[in-house]
KENUKE-306073 format. One record per residue: residue in one letter; z, y, x of N, C-alpha, C in turn. Coordinates in pm, whole numbers, plus 50000, padded with zeros to 5 digits. Layout:
BEGIN
aZYXZYXZYX
...
This chain:
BEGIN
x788569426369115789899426669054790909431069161
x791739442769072792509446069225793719434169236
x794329430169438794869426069454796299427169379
x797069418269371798699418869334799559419269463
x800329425969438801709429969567801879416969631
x801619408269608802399388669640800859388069706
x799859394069634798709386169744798249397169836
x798869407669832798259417369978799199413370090
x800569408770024801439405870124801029390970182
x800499382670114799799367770177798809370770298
x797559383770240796879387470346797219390970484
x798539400770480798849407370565799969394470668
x800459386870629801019375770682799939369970749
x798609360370697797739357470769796879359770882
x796829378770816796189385670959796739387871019
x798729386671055799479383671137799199372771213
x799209361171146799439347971220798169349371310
x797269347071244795279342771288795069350671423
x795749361671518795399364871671796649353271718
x797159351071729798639342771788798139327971765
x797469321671656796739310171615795659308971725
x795039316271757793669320571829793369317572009
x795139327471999795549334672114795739313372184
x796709307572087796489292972143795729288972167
x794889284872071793619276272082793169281172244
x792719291872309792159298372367793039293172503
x794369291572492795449286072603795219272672629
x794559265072549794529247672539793819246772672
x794099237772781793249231472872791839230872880
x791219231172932789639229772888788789217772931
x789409211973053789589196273069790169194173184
x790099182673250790569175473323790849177673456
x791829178973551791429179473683792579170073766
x793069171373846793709164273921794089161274073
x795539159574150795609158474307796899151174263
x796999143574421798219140074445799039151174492
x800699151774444801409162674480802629150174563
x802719141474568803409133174588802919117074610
x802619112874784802479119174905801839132674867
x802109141974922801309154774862800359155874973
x799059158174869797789161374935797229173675029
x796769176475089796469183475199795689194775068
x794899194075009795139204174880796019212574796
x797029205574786798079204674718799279214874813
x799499209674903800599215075019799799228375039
x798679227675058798169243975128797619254475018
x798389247874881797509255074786799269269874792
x798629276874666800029290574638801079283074588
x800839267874522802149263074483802559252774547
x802139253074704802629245674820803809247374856
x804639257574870806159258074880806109260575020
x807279253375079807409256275253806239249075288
x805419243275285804199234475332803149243875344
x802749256275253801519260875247802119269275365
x803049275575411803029284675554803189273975687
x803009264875698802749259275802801039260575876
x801479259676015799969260876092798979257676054
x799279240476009797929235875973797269240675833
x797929247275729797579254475639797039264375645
x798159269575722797259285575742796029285675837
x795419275375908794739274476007793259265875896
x793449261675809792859253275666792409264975605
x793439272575507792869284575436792239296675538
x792689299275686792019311375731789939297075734
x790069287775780788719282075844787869282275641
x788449280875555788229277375409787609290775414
x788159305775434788029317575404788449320775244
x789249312775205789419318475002790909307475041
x792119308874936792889305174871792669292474852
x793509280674816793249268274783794019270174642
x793439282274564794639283374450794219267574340
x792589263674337792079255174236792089242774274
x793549241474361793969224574400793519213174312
x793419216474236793149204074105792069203074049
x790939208774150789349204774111788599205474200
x789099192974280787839189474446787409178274340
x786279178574305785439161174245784119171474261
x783509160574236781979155374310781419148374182
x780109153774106779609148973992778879141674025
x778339128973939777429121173909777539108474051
x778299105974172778469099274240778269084874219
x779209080174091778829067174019779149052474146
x780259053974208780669047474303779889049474403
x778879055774436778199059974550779279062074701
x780459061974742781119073774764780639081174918
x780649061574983780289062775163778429066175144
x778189066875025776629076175065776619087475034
x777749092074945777349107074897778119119075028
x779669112075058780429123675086780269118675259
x779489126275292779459126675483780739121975550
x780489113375656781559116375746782539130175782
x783269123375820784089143575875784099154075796
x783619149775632783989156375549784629148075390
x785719136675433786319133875373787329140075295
x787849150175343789259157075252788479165475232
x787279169375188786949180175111785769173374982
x785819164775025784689156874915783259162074980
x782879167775107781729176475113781369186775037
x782509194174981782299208474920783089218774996
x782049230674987781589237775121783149251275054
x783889246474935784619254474914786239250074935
x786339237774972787139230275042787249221475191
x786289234575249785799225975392787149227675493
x787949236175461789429236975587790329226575541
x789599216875462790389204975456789739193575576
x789099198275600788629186475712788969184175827
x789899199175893790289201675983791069189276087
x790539184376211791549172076304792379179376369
x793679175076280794679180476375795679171476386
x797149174276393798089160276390799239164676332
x799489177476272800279183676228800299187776062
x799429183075989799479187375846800749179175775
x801099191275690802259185075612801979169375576
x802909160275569802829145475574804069141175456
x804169127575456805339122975383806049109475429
x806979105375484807449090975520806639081675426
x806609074975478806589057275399807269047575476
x806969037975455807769021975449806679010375511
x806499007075557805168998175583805358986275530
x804488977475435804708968475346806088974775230
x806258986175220806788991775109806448997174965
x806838998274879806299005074744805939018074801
x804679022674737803919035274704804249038174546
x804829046874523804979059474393804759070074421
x803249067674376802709080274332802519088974256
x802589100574263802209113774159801309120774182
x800349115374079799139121474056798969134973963
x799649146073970799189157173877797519156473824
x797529158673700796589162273624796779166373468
x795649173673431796059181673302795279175173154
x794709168873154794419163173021793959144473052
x794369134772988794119122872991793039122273010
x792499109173099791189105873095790569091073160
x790099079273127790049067173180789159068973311
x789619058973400788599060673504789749052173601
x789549050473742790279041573820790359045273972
x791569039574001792119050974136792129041874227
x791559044074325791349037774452791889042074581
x792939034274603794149037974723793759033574844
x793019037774989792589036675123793839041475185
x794399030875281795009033975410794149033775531
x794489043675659793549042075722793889031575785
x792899022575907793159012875988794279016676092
x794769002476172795379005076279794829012276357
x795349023076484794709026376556794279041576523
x794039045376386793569058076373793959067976410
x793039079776479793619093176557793429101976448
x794199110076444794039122676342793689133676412
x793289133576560792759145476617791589144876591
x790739134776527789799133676501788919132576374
x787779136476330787559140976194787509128276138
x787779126875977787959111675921786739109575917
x786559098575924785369093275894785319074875803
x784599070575752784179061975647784789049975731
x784509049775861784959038375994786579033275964
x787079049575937788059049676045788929039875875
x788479039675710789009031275607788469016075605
x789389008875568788748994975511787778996275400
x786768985075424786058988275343786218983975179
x787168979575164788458978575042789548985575006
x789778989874870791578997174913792538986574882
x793448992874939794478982974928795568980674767
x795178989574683794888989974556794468994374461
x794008992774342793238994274241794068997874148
x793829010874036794529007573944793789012273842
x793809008073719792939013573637793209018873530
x792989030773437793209036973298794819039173331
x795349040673408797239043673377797519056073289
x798689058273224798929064973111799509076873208
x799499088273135799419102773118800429104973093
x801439107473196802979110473149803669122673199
x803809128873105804179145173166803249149973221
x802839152173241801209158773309800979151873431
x801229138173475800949129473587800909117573577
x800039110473644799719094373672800909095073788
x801519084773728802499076473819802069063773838
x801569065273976801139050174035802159044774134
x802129030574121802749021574251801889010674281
x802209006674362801418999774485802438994774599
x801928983674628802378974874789801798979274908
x802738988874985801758992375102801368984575221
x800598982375257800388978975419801228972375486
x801548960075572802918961775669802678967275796
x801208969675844800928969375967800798981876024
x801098993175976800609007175993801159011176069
x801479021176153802599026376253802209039976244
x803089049176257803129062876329802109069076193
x801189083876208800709094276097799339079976116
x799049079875980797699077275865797469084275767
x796339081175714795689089475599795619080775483
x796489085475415796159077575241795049086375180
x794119081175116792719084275069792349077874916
x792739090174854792269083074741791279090774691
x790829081674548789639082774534789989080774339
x789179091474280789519087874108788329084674069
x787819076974009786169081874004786859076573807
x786199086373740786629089273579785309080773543
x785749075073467784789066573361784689073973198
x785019088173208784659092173071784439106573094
x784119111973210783649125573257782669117073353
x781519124373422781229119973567781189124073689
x782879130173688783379135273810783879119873897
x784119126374038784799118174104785889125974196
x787159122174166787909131074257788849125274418
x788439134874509788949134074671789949139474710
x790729129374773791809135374851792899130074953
x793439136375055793699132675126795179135675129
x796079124975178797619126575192797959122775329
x798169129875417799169125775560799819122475550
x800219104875573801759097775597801779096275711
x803519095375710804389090775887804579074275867
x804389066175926805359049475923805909052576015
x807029043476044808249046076186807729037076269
x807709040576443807169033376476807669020576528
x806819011376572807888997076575809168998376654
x809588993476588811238987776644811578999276597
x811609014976528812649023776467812849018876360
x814129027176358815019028476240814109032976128
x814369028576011813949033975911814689041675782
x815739043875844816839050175720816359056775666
x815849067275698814659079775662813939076075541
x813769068475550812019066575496813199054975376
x814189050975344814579040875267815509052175179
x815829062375207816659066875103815629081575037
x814829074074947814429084674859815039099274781
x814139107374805814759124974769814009122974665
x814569133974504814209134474423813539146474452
x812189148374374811739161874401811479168574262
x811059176774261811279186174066809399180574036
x809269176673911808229174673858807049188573873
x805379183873928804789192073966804049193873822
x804069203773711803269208373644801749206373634
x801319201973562799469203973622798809217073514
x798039223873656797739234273572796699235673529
x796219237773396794959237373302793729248573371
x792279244773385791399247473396790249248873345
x789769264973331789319269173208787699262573271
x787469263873389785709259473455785529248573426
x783989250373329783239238773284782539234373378
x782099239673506780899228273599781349221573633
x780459209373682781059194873715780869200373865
x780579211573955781349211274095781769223274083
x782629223674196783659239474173783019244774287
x782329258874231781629270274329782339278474396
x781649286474493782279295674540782669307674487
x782949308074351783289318274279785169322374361
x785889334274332787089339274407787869329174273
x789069324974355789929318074265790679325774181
x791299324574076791989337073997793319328573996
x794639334273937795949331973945795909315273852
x797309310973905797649301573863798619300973775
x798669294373666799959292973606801049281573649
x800319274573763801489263173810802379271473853
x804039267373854805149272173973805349263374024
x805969267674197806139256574300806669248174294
x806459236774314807459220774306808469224574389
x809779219774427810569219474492810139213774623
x810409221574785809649215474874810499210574965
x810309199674999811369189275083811639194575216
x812209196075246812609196775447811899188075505
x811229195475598810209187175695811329179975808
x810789170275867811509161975944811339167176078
x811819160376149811709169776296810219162376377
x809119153576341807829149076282806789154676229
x807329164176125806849172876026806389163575903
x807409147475888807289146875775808079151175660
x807689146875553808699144275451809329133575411
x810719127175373811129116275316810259111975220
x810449097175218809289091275086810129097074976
x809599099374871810419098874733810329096774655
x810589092274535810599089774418810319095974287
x808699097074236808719107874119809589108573998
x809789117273946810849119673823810439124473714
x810339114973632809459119673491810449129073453
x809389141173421810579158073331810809155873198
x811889157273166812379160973000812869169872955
x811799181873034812239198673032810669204572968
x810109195272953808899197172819808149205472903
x807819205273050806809213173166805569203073174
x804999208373215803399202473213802449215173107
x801349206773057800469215273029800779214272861
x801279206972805801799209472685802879215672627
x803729221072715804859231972692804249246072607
x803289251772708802949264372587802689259172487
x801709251372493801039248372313802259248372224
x803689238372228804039235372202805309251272145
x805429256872227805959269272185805399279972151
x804059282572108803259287472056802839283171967
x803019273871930803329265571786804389270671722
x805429267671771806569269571677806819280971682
x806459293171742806219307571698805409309871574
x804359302171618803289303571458803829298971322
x804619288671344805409279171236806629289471146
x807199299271264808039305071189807579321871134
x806709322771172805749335771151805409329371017
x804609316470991803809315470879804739313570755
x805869305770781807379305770680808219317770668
x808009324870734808119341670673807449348770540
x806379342770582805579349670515805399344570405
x805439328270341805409322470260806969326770190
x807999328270236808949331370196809069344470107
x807949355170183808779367270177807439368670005
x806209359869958805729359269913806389353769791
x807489345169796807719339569717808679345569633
x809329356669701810449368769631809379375169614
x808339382169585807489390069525807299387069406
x806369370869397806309367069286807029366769197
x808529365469258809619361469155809829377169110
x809589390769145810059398469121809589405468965
């Protein structure tokens, strides 16, 4: 039966919408990944959306020893570990999880981008990541005493963290954690955390350089928190549970806003800032939606003066 003018025009609306419908689906996240951007992680700082942090020495001295880009900041984990951690991931290859595609994270030096803290102060953290997922975060300070000219090792953490947190909610594309830090710490340590997911069986590594002031300083620094711009988490299309040496391809993150290094080379502690500028990994969907929404009410419209005609 041949078509009517009202239903070739229904067709031709649909086979409009259905590549742009598609074209989404195809944009959606593909799962999970995750870093701290705030203390920002030695991943994170030396990745393309490191800001003033990724051209510093110890970066560029990280990505030339790495040989590739740190563009896939948000997928150092380690499959099937299962709390294993001090048997799976070697000494002296703590900030890379022991993957041979994040090994210029291991580098002992004393200069990697860092962030103030507070000793016995609140920790707020920002955890970027791109799709929810249960599992529990395990916060290591290193001991008194620790050298950073020297490679980390399992020794140099308690064999406890100093907190636990578990399943926290997914807000803007980041876990915002807090925590009671330490009182006893002095001068650069290594915050070390650890995600291990209870509904994937990844486990994710990483390392953050903090400053404490040392005894008897001032701490003004470190007490008046800088706001910094919310870090996006950017969606990742790779299904293996370890990330190969395949070449990294572009990112859709843009750079966080990057703090002024201190004359230390830290950063002020600061305070994350939940966005209500609709950034994170649900912004496209979300406007690629409502492109489709008014494409498809076109068309229902322009169907409905046909009929009437």
């Amino acid at each position: 039966m041949p078509r009517t003018t009202a239903q070739r025009t229904a067709a031709f609306a649909a086979a409009a919408v259905s590549p742009l419908l598609l074209g989404l689906w195809a944009a959606g996240p593909a799962q999970a990944h995750g870093a701290p951007t705030d203390p920002v992680s030695r991943v994170f700082a030396c990745s393309p959306e490191g800001g003033a942090d990724a051209g510093t020495a110890a970066c560029r001295a990280a990505v030339d020893a790495n040989g590739r880009s740190f563009a896939e900041w948000d997928n150092l984990r380690v499959a099937n570990v299962n709390g294993r951690d001090r048997q799976t991931i070697p000494d002296g290859k703590l900030c890379s999880g022991g993957l041979p595609a994040y090994r210029g994270l291991d580098l002992a030096r004393a200069d990697w981008p860092s962030t103030r803290l507070t000793p016995g102060g609140t920790l707020r953290m920002t955890y970027a990541s791109t799709i929810a997922h249960t599992g529990t975060f395990k916060l290591y300070l290193t001991k008194p005493g620790y050298d950073p000219s020297k490679p980390l090792t399992w020794s140099d953490l308690p064999v406890s963290p100093f907190a636990e947190i578990k399943d926290p909610a997914l807000t803007n594309g980041a876990y915002h954690l807090t925590a009671k830090l330490p009182a006893d710490r002095t001068g650069r340590q290594m915050l070390y955390t650890i995600w291990q997911n209870s509904s994937t069986p990844d486990t994710y590594y990483s390392c953050s350089d903090v400053v404490f002031p040392k005894a008897g300083a001032q701490s003004g620094a470190e007490s008046a928190p800088t706001t910094k711009k919310p870090v996006p988490a950017t969606p990742r299309a790779s299904a293996s549970a370890t990330p190969g040496p395949s070449a990294p391809g572009p990112s859709a993150s843009t750079a966080s806003g990057a703090v002024p290094a201190q004359a230390d080379g830290a950063r002020p502690e600061s305070t994350p800032v939940a966005s209500t500028t609709g950034s994170g990994p649900s912004a496209p969907m979300l406007a690629g939606g409502a492109a489709a929404v008014l494409v498809l009410t076109g068309g229902a419209a322009l169907v409905a003066r046909l009929r009437r005609r």
